[in-house]
TIRODO-572240 format. One record per residue (C-alpha): residue number from 0; x, y, z. Coordinates in Angstrom, 2 decimals, decimal comma, m for minus. Layout:
BEGIN
+-----+---------+---------+---------+
|   i |       x |       y |       z |
+-----+---------+---------+---------+
| NUM |       X |       Y |       Z |
...
+-----+---------+---------+---------+
This chain:
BEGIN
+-----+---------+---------+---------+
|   i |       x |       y |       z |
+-----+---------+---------+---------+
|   0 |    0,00 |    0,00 |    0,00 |
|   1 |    1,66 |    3,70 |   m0,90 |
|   2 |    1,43 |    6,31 |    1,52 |
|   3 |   m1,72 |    8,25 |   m0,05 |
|   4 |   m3,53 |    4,90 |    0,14 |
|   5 |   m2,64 |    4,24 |    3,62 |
|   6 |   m3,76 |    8,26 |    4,21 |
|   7 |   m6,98 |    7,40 |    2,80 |
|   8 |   m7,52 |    4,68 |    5,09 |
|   9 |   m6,40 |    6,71 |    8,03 |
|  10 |   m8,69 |    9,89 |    7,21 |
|  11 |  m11,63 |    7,66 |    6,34 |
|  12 |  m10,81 |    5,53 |    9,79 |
|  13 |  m11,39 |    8,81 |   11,70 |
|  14 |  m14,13 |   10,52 |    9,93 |
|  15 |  m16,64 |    9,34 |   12,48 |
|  16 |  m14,42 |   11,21 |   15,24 |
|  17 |  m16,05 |   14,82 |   16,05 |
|  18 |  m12,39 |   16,55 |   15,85 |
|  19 |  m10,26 |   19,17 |   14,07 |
|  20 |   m8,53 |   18,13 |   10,97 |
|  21 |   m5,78 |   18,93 |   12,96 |
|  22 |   m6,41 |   16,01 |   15,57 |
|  23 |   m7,17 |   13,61 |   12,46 |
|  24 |   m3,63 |   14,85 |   10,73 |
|  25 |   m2,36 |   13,33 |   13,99 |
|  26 |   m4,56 |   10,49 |   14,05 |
|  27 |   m3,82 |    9,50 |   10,66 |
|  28 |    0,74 |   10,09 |   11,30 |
|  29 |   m0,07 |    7,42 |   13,87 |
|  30 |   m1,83 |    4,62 |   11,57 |
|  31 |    0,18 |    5,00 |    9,06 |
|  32 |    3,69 |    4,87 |   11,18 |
|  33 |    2,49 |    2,04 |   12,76 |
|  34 |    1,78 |    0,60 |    9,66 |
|  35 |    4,83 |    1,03 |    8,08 |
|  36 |    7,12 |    0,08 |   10,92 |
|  37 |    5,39 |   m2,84 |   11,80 |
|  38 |    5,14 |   m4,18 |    8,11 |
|  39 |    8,88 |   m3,84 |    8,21 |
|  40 |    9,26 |   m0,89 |    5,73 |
|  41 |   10,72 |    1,77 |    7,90 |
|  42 |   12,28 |    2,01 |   11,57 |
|  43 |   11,63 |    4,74 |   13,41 |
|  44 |   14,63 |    6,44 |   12,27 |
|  45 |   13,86 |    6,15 |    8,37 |
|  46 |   10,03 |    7,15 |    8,21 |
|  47 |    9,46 |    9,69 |    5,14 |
|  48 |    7,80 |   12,01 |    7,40 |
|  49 |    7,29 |   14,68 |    5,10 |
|  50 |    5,65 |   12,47 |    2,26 |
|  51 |    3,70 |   11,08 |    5,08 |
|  52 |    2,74 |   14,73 |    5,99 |
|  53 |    2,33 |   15,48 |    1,82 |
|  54 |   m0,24 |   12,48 |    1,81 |
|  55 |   m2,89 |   13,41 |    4,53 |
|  56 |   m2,77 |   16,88 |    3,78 |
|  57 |   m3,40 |   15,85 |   m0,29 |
|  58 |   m6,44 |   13,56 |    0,85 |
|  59 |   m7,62 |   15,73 |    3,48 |
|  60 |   m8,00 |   18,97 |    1,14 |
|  61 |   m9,68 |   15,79 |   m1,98 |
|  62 |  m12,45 |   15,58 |    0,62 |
+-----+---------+---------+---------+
């Protein structure tokens, strides 16, 4: 899964939450680190953060 595909599933996993965009931007950096450290993509260390960031922000301003 790329990251805008695992942003998707992040912002669409925490559209039933009544928050700020801002608290599902965080929401969604958490799903998707988790899911690329623990599929063994990434350590902690090597996480494209700012792609990450690029991703939500792309699929948050598509819906």
């Amino acid at each position: 899964m790329n990251l805008k595909d695992l942003a998707k599933q992040a912002i669409e996993n925490s559209e039933t939450l009544d928050t700020s965009d801002e608290a599902k931007k965080r929401t969604a950096v958490a799903y998707i680190n988790r899911e690329l450290i623990g599929s063994n993509q990434y350590t902690v260390n090597t996480l494209p953060t700012q792609e990450i960031d690029d991703a939500i922000e792309e699929v948050l301003h598509d819906n």
